[in-house]
PLY file of the C-alpha trace (Angstrom):
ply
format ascii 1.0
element vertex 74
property float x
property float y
property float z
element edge 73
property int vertex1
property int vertex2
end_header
-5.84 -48.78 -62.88
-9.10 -46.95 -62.09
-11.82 -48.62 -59.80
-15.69 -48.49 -60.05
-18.47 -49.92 -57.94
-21.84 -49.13 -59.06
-25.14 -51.71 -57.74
-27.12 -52.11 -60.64
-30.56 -54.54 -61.74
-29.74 -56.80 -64.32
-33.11 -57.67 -66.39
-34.71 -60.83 -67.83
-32.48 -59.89 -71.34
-29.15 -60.66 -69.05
-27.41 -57.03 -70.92
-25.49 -54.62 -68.42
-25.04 -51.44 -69.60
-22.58 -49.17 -67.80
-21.81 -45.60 -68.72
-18.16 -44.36 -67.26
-16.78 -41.11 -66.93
-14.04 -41.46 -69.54
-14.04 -40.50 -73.16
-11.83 -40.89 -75.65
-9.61 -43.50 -74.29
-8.61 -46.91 -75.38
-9.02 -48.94 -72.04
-9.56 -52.85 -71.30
-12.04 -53.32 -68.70
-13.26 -56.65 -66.49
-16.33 -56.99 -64.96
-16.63 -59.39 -61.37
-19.97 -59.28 -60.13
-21.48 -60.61 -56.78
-25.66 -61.35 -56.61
-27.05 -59.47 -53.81
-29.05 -61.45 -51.58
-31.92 -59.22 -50.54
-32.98 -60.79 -47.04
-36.68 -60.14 -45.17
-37.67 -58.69 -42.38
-38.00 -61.84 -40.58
-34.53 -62.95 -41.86
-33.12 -59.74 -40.15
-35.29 -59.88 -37.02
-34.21 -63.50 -36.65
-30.33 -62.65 -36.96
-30.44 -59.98 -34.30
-32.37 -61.89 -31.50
-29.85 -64.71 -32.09
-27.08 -61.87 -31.31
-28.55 -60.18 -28.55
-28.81 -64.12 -27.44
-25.40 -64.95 -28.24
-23.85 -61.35 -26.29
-26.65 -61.60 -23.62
-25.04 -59.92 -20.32
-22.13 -58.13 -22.38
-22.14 -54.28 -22.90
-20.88 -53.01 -25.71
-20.48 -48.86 -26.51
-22.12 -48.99 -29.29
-23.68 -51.21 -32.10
-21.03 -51.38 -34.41
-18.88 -52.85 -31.60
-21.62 -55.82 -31.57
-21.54 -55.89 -35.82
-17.82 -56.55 -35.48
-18.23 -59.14 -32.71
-20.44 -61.15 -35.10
-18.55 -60.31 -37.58
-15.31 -61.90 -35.95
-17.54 -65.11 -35.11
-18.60 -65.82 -38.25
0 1
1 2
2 3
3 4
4 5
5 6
6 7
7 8
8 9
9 10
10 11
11 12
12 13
13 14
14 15
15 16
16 17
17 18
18 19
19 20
20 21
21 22
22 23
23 24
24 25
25 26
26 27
27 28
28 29
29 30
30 31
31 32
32 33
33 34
34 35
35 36
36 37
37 38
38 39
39 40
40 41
41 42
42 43
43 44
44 45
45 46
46 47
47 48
48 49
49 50
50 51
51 52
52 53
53 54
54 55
55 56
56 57
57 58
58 59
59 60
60 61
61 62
62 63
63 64
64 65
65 66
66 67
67 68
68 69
69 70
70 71
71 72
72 73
């Protein structure tokens, strides 16, 4: 079983057109999709003052260490 993860727009006529790199071939395929919610600025901002609030007097190596922290507390 082959695996594919594209991020496409899916218009007002609700049709999804994918083009794969097989030809040929006889295959059954199923399709599980996930919206992506598109947040602001302000959302963002918001998010990483409450961490830096949240880890205030912590140091941490680098920023993914913090990502995983909130992560983890989620």
């Amino acid at each position: 079983m082959e695996s594919i993860k594209i991020k496409t727009h899916i218009g007002e006529d609700g049709i999804l057109s994918l083009r794969l790199p097989i030809t040929n071939q006889e295959i059954e395929a199923m399709v599980v999709y996930q919206p992506i919610i598109k947040q602001n600025y302000l959302d963002s901002k918001l998010k990483f003052e409450r961490l830096l609030q949240q880890y205030k007097g912590q140091t941490f190596t680098n920023s993914a260490e913090l990502l995983r922290e909130d992560r983890l507390s989620e």
